[in-house]
C-alpha positions in Angstrom: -28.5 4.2 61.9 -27.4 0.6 60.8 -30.1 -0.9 59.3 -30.7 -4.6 59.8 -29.1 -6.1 56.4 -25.6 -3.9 57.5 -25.7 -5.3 60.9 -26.1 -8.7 59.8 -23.3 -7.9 57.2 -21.3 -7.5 59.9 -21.8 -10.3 62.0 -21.8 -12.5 58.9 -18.1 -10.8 58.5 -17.3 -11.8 62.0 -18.2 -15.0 61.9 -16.6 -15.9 59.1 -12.8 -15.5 60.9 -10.5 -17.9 62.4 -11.4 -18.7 65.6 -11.1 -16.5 69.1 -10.4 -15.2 71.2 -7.4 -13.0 69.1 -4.7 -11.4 71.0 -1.8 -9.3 69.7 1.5 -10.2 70.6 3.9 -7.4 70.0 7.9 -7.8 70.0 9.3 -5.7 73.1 6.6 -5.8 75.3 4.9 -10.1 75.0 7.8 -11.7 73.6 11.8 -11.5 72.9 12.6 -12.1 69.3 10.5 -12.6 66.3 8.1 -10.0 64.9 4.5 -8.8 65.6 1.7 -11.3 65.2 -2.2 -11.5 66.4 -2.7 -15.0 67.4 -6.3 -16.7 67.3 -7.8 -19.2 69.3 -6.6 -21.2 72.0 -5.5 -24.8 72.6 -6.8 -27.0 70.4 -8.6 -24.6 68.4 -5.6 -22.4 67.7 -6.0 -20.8 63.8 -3.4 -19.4 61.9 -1.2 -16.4 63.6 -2.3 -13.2 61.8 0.8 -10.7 60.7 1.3 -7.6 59.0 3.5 -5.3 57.4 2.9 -1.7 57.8 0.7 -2.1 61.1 1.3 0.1 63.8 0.9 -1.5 67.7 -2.4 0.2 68.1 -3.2 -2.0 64.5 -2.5 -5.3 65.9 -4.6 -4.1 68.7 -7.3 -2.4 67.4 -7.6 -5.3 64.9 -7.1 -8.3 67.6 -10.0 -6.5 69.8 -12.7 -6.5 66.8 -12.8 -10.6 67.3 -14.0 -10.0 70.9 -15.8 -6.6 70.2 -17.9 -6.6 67.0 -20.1 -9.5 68.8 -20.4 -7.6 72.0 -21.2 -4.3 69.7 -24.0 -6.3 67.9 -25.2 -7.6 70.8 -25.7 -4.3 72.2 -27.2 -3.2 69.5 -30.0 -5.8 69.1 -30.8 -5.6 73.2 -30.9 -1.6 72.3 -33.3 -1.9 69.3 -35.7 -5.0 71.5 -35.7 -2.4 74.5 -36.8 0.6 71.9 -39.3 -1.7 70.2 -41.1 -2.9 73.4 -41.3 0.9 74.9 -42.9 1.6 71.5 -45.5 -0.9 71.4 -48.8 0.5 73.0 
């Protein structure tokens, strides 16, 4: 079980990253020419595209998800533990 200093850890890690949302572009299937690149934000709060060497496609996409998952994951997780303490309390 996480314990509250990890899960904090790991929203602390989150929310220390270029703005989102993060989407992965991949050459072939989002765009013609150039390489493989996660961009961040939108609009006027675009960040800095994100790319790798060595990444496969399910990289870019595991790794463009986490920006919009970790914080629903954490989220979860605190409703979860709120739910279990209240059906605990007498």
């Amino acid at each position: 079980m996480l314990t509250e200093k990890e899960l904090v850890d790991i929203e602390t890690r989150a929310n220390q990253t270029q703005n989102g949302p993060w989407k992965a572009y991949i050459e072939g299937r989002d765009h013609e020419s150039g390489s493989n690149f996660i961009m961040t934000g939108v609009e006027e709060n675009r960040g800095e595209d994100i790319e790798m060497i060595g990444a496969t496609i399910a990289d870019y996409e595991f790794i463009a998800n986490a920006k919009q998952d970790i914080p629903k994951l954490t989220a979860q997780i605190r409703e979860l533990r709120r739910k279990l303490e209240k059906k605990a309390l007498p």
